[in-house]
C-alpha atoms as one frame of an Amber mdcrd trajectory, in Angstrom:
protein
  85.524 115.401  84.183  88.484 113.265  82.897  88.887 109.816  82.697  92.217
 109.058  81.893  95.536 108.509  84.471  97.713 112.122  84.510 100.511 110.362
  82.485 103.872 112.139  81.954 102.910 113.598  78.531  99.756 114.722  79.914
 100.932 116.710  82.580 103.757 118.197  79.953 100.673 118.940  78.398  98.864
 120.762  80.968 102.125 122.633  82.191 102.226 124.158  78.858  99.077 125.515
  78.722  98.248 129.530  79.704  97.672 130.775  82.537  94.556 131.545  82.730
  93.272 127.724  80.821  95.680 125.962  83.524  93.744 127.760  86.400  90.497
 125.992  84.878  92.228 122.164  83.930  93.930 122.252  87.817  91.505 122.100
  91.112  89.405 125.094  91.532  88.955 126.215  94.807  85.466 124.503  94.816
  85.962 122.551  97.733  86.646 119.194  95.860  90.543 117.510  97.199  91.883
 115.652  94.198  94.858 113.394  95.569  96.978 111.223  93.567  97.690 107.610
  94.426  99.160 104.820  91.935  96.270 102.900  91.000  95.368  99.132  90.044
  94.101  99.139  86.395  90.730  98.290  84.747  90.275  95.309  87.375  89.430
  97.490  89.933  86.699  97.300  92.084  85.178  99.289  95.043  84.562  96.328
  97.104  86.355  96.807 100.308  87.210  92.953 100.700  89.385  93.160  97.747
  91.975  95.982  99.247  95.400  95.083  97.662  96.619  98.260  96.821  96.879
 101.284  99.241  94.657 103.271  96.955  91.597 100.198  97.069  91.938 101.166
 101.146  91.947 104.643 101.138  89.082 104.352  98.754  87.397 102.151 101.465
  88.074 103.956 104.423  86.386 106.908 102.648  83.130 105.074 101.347  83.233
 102.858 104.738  83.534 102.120 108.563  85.468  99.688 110.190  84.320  97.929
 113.897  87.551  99.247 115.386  90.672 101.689 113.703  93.745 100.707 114.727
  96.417 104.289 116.802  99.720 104.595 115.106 100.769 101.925 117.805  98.103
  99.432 116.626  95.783  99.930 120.040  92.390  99.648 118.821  90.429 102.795
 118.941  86.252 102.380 118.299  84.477 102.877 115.153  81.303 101.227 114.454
  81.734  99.154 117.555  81.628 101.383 120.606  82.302  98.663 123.221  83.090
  94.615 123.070  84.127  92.193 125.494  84.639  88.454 125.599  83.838  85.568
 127.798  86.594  84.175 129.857  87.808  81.916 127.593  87.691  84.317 124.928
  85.144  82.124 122.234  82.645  84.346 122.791  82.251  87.727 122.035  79.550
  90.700 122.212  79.783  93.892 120.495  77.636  96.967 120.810  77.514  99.052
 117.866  77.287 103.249 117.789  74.147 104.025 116.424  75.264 104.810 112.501
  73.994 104.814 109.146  74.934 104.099 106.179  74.534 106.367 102.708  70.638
 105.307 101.947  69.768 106.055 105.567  69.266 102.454 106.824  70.918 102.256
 110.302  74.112 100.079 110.650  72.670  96.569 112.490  74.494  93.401 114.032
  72.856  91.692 110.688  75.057  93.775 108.710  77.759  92.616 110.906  77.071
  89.398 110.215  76.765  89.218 106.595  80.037  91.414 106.010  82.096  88.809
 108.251  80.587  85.553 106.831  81.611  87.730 103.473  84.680  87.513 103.804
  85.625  84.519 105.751  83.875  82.287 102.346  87.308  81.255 100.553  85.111
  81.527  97.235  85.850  85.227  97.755  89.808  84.759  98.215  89.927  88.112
 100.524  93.208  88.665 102.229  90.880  89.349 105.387  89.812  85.821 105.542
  92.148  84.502 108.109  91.057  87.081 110.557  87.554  85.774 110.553  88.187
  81.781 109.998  87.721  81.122 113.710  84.234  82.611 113.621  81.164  79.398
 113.825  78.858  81.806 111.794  76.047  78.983 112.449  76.230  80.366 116.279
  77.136  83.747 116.125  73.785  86.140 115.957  72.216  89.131 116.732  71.170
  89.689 119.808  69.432  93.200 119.157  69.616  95.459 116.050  72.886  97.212
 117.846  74.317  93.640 119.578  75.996  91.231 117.988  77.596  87.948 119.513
  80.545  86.346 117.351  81.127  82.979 118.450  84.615  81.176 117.644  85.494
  77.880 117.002  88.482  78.093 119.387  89.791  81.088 121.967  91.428  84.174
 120.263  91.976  87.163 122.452  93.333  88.973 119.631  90.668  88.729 117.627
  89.460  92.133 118.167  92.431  93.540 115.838  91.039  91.484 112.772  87.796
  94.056 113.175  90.644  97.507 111.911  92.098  95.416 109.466  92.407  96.522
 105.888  89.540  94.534 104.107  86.946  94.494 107.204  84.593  97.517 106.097
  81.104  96.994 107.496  78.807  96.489 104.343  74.684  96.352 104.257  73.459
  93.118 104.329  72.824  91.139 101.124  75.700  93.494  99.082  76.889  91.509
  96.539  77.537  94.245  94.154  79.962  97.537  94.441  79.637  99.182  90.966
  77.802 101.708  92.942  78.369 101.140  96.363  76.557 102.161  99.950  78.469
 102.575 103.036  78.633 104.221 106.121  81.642 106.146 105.585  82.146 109.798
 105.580  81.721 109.996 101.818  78.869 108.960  99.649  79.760 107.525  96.031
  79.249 109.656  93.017  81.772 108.092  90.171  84.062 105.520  89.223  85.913
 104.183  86.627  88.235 101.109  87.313  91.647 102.228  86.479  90.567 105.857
  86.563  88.975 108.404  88.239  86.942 108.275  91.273  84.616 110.898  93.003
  82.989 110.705  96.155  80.547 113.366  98.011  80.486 114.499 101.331  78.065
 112.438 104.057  76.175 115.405 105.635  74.737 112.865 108.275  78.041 111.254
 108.898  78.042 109.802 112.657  81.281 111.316 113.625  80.699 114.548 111.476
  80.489 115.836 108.383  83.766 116.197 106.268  85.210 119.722 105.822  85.552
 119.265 102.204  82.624 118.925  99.816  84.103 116.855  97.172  86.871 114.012
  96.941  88.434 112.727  93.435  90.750 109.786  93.504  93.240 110.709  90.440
  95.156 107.596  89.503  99.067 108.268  88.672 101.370 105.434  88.661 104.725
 106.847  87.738 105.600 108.704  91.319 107.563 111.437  88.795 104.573 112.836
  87.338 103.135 112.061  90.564 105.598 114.572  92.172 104.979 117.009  88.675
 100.560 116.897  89.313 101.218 118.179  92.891 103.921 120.919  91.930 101.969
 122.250  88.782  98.927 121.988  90.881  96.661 119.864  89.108  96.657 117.723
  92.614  96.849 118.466  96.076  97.864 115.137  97.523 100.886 113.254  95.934
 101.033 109.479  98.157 103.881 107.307  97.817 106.832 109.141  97.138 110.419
 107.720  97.218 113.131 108.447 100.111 115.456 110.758  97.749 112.243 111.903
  96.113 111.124 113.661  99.632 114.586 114.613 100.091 114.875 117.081  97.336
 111.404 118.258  98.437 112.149 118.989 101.719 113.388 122.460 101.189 110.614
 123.316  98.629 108.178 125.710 100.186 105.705 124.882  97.731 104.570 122.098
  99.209 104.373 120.256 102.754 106.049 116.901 103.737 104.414 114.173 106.040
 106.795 111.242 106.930 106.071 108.738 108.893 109.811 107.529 109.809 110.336
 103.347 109.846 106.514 102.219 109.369 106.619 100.371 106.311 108.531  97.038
 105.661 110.626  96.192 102.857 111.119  92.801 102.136 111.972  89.534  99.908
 109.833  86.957  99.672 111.361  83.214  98.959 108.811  80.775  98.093 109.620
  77.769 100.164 107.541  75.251  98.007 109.726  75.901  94.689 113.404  75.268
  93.762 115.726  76.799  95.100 114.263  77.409  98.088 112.804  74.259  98.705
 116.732  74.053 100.367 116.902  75.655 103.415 120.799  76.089 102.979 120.221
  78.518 100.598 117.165  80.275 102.416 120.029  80.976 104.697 122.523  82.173
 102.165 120.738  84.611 100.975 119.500  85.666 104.576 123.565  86.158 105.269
 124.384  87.634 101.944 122.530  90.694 101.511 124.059  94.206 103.165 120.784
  95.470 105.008 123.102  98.681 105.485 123.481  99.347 102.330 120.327  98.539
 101.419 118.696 101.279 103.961 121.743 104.149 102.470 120.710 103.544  99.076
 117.556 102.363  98.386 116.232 104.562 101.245 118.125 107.538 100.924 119.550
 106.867 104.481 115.821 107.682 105.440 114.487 103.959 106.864 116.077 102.090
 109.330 117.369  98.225 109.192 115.264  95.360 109.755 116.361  91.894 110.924
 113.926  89.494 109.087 110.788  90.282 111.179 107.613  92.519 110.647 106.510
  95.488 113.267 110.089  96.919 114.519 108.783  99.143 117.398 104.709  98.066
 117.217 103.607  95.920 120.488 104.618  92.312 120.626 107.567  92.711 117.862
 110.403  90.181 119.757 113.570  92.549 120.628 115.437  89.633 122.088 116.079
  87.924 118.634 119.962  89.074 117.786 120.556  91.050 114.808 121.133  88.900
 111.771 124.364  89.808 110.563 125.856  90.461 106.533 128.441  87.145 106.590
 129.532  86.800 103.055 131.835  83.900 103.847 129.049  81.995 104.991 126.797
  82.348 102.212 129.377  81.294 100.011 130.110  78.310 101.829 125.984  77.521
 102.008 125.868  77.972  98.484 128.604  75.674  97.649 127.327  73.136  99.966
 124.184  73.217  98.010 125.806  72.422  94.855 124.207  75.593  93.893 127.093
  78.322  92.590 125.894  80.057  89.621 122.319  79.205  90.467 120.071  81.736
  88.289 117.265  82.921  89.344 115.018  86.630  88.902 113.848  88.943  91.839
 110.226  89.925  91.327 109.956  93.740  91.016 107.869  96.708  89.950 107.295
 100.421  90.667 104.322 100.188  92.576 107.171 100.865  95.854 109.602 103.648
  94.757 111.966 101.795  96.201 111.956  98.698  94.616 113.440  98.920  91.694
 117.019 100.193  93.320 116.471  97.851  96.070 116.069  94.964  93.197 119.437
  96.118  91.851 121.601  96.265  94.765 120.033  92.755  96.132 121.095  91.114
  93.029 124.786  92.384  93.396 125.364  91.637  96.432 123.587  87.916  95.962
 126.589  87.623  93.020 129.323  87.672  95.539 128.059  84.998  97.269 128.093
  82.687  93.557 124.401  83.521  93.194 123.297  84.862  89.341 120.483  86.905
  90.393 118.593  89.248  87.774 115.539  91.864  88.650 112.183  90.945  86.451
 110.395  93.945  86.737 106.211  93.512  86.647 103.499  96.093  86.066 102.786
  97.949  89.093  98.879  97.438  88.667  99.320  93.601  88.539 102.423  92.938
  90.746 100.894  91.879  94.327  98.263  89.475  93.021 101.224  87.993  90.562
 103.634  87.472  92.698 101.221  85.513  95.032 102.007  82.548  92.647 104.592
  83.724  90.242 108.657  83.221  90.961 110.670  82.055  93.264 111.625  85.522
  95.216 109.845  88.531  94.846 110.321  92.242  96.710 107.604  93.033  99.380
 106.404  95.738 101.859 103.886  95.658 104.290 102.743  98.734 106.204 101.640
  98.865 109.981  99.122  95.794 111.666  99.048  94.538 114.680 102.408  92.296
 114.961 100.127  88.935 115.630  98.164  89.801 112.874 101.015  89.384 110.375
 101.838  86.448 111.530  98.858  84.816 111.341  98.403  85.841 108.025 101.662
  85.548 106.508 103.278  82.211 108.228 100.364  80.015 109.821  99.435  76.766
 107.390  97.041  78.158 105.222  97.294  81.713 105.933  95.411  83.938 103.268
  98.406  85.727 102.375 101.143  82.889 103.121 103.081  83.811  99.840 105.991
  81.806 101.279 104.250  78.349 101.509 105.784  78.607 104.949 104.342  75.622
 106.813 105.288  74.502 110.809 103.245  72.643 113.237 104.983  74.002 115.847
 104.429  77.629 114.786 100.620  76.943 114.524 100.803  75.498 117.845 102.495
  78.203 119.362 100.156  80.680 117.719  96.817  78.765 118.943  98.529  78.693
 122.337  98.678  82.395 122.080  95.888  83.512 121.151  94.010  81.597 123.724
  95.950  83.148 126.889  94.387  85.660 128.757  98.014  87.723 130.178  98.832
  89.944 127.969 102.759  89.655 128.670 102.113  85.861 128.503 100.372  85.974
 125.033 103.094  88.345 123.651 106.144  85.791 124.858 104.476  83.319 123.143
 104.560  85.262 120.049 108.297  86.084 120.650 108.614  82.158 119.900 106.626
  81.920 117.157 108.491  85.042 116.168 112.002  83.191 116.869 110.729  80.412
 114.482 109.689  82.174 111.593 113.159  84.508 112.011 115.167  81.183 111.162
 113.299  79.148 108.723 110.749  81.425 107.405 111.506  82.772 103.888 111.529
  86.283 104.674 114.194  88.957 104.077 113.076  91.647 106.249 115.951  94.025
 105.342 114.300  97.709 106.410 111.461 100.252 107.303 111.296 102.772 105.115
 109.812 105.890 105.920 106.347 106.492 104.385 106.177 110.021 102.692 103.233
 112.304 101.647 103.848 115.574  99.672 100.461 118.328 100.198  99.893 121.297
  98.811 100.146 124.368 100.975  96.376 125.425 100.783  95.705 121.897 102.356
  95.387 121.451 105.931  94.203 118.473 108.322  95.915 115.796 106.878  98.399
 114.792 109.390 101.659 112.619 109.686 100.438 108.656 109.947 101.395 104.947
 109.021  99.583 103.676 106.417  96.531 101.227 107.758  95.788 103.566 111.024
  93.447 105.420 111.631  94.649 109.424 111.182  96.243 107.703 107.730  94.028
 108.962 104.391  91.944 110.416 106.427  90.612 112.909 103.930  87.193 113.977
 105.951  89.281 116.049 108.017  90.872 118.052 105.240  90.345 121.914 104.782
  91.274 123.528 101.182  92.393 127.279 102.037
């Protein structure tokens, strides 16, 4: 078996071979699904807390179970947890877990529970899961039986269920420490890995919610999304993830292979640090809120194929805030921001890469149309493998995209004081509050105006350029089937135990 990414010279390589020797380098029909996903380089690891790239969490759903999965419209469907409830004032909760085991046989327990939570809520650990398990007083919470758990919190939190699905929250046996060779209780046992390569998984026979319908799974990493596009049409893949908006439009008339788009499920965003000059001014957090064309930005950069955003996460999820007016392109007021700033002909680089296909065109057009507002804006494009845990503390603005969580989740991760993904530095008392107050309301339509505040906050002062949802695209083979249309982070997304090979 190789070890080495399909590179563009490679797969030049491989289409220039016969026949008969391509039919042996490509995927035999052996019942082993190779799909192709850009990858994160020789630092990777198989532990499921450390989940930056969407390759780390496909990886994890396939090797482990979550508590809870979240639908396509981020309801919470069980997994490992087949029924929870709180107390009234929503501190304390109790969980019953599915009976389940994981790879070596052991059943799942409430101590494994335990010791995957307190895991990831140590800051030692830096997970980007942490804030969804701070609340947690680990020195109360216990097991009340081998399949009960209680979780006690240090302050109410009816949302907390939704931390359970979240990317980074895979149940683990208790006392794991080390992944080089993990155990889990997913529907795939681990056979090989090599960071920044390969990775091959096996079928779990004894899987609680069935066995998968393929025997084998290989993780082939492939950065570029053009050879990407060229493993999946030569048929050295059968899964091609990530592709770009005019990418799946010239594929959508190819009847080689088969399109899945989920349509507006992915944000695309800029990040403004709020801690660092510039945007330690709040004038020109504004400016460039006003001056970028979020049309244009959707026709080009997205093919036409997203739709536009207005500087807030979760357009369409449950508890996204529809009254907050569209924030408008007003070139006349940037400029006049800018100047009051003393700022015209203020330099300054947008963070990009190629791990989003979109990014670099996006980068482009955002530092055009920053220009005719006096701004001197220049793209600084980063390695792909590298570029989310850089621009956590490198620049001053740097292109984003988050894909589908539960709307409060976000927020608590991305703008409360501390958050574990707060890239902004965004800090307000008055968000916290309003967050705190939240979360410890009982009505549902109660808890989700308060969001709608918080939300209102964070839409003015927060440091993020929302500008679109782009439509997340998947390109299969036709002798795949089972692998359905979904937003990345749900459930029926990389779900890979339900693929056939015809």
């Amino acid at each position: 078996m190789s070890r080495h990414p399909l590179t563009r010279r490679r797969l030049l390589a491989l289409a220039a071979l016969t026949p008969l020797a391509a039919c042996g380098a490509g995927p035999a029909d052996t019942g082993r699904l190779r799909v192709a996903f850009s990858a994160g380089g020789s630092k990777e690891t198989l532990d499921p807390s450390q989940v930056s790239l969407f390759v780390d969490q496909a990886r994890a759903k396939a090797l482990f179970d979550t508590l809870v999965a979240y639908n396509a419209d981020t309801s919470l469907r069980p997994r490992l947890a087949e029924s929870w409830e709180s107390d009234p004032s929503g501190t304390r909760w109790r969980i019953r877990l599915r009976k389940a085991a994981f790879h070596d046989g052991r059943p799942v327990t409430a101590d494994d529970v335990l010791h995957t939570f307190r895991r990831i809520a140590d800051p030692a650990l830096a997970s980007s899961s942490r804030q969804y398990f701070a609340k947690v007083d680990f020195g109360r919470s216990k097991a009340l039986s081998p399949g009960e758990v209680e979780l006690v919190l240090a302050a109410p939190d009816f949302e907390f269920p939704a931390g359970w699905g979240a990317p980074g929250a895979e149940i683990v046996p208790a006392g794991t420490t080390d992944f080089t060779a993990p155990v889990g209780s997913g529907p795939f046992r681990f056979v090989s890995f090599t960071p920044g390569g390969p990775a091959v998984f096996r079928k779990n026979e004894s899987h609680w919610d069935g066995a998968p319908g393929i025997d084998e799974l290989e993780f082939v990493p492939v950065n570029d999304e053009t050879a990407r596009v060229n493993a999946l049409l030569s048929g050295q893949v059968d899964y091609a993830h990530d592709l770009a908006a005019g990418t799946a439009a010239r594929l959508a008339g190819d009847g080689r292979v088969s399109l899945l788009e989920a349509r507006g499920t992915t944000m695309q965003g800029l990040i403004l640090r709020l801690t660092q000059p510039p945007f330690t001014d709040p004038r020109l957090v504004r400016a460039v809120l006003s001056g970028v064309d979020r049309e244009a930005l959707n026709r080009v950069a997205l093919a036409g194929r997203g739709e536009i955003g207005n500087d807030l996460f979760g357009k369409g999820l449950r508890g996204y805030a529809t009254g907050i007016a569209q924030r408008p392109r007003d070139v006349e007021l940037a400029r006049s921001l800018v100047r009051q700033a003393g700022a015209e002909g203020l330099a300054f680089a947008v963070e990009t890469s190629d791990v989003d296909p979109g990014f670099p065109t996006a980068a482009t057009l955002i530092s055009q149309q920053l220009k005719e507002i006096g701004l001197n804006v220049t793209p600084n494009t980063r390695a792909s493998s590298t570029y989310f845990g850089e621009t956590k503390t490198k620049g001053v603005a740097a292109l984003t995209r988050t894909a589908t969580l539960p709307v409060p989740t976000f927020l608590n991760q991305r703008f409360r004081t501390g958050g574990s993904n707060n890239v902004n530095g965004f800090a307000s008392p008055e968000f916290d509050a309003l967050m705190d107050r939240a979360a410890a309301t009982a009505d549902e339509q109660a808890r989700l105006a308060l969001f709608a505040d918080a939300q209102r906050i964070v839409h003015d002062s927060g440091g993020l350029l929302a500008w679109g949802f782009s439509t997340w695209t998947i390109a299969t083979s036709k002798r795949v089937s089972g692998v359905v249309t979904a937003p990345p982070n749900t459930f029926d997304w990389a779900r890979f135990d339900r693929a056939r090979l015809s």
